[in-house]
C-alpha positions in Angstrom: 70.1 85.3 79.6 73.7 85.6 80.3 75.9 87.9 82.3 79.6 88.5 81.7 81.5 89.4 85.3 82.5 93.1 85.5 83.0 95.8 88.0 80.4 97.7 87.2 76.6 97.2 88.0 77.0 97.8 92.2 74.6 99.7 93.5 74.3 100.4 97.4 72.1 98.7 99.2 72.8 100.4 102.6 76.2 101.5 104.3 78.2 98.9 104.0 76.7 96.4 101.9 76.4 96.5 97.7 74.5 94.3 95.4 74.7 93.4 91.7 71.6 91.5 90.1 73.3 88.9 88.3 70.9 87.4 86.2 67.2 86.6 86.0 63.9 85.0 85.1 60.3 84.8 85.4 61.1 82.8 88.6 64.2 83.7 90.2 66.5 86.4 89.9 70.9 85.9 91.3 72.4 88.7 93.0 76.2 89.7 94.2 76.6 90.9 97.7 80.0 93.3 98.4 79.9 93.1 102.5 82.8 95.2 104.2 83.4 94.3 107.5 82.2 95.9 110.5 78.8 96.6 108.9 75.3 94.8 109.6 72.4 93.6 107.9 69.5 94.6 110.4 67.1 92.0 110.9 64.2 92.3 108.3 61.5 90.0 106.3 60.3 89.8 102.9 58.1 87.4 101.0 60.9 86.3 98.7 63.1 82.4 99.5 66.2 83.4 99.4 69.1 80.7 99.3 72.9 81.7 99.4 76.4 80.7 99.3 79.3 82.7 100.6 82.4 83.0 97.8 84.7 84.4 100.3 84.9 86.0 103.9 83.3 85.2 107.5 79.5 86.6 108.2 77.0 85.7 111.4 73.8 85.2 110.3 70.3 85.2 112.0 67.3 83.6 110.5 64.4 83.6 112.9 65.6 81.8 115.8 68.9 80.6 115.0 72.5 81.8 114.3 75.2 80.1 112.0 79.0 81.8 111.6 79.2 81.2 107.3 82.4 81.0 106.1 83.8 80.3 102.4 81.7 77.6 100.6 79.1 77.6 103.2 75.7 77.9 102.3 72.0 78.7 104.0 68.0 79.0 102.9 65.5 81.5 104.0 62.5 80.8 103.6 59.8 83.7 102.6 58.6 85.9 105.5 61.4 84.7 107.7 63.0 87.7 110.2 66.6 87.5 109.5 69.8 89.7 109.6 73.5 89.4 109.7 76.7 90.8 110.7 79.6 91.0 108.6 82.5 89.8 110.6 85.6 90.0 107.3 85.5 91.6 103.8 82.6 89.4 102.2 81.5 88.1 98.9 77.8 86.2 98.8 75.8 85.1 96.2 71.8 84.6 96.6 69.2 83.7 95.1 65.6 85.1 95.3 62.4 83.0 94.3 60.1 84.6 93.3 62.0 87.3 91.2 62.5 90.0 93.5 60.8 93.2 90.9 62.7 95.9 92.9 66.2 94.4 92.0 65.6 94.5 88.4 67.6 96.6 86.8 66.4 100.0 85.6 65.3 99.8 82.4 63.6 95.7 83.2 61.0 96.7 86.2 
């Protein structure tokens, strides 16, 4: 599979945040994060890893116990049934991925 960038393919996550699946497999499927500043993440879980990388801006993050101020290039890993949340602290750009395949960030017409 490939993905050509382009501005279109956001869809909002919640206020503040948007998200663009990027690509995907059987085993793991990339997504874009938009993060405007002043907004949060609220602390949550799901079954899924997730590993990420920030591409530009300044978030605090919270993964169970611990916090960590990401800034450009910086990089984390959640693992699956983890609480964690974060608060976006600039304009933001991340990129995760999600192992397994997360089904309900498929697009449309692929669930």
């Amino acid at each position: 599979m490939f993905q050509k960038q382009g501005e279109n393919g956001y869809v909002p996550a919640q206020a503040g945040i948007e998200r663009k699946t990027l690509v995907y497999g059987e085993k793991t499927l990339m997504t874009e994060f938009v993060l405007h500043k002043g907004h949060t993440l609220p602390r949550h879980a799901h079954p899924h890893e997730q590993t990420g990388y920030l591409v530009k801006g300044r978030i605090r993050l919270s993964i169970g116990l611990e916090e960590f101020e990401a800034g450009p290039g910086d990089s984390w890993c959640i693992p699956g049934g983890v609480d964690h949340g974060a608060e976006i602290l600039e304009d933001s750009l991340a990129v995760e991925v999600f192992a397994p395949s997360r089904q309900d960030y498929l697009p449309a017409g692929d669930k």
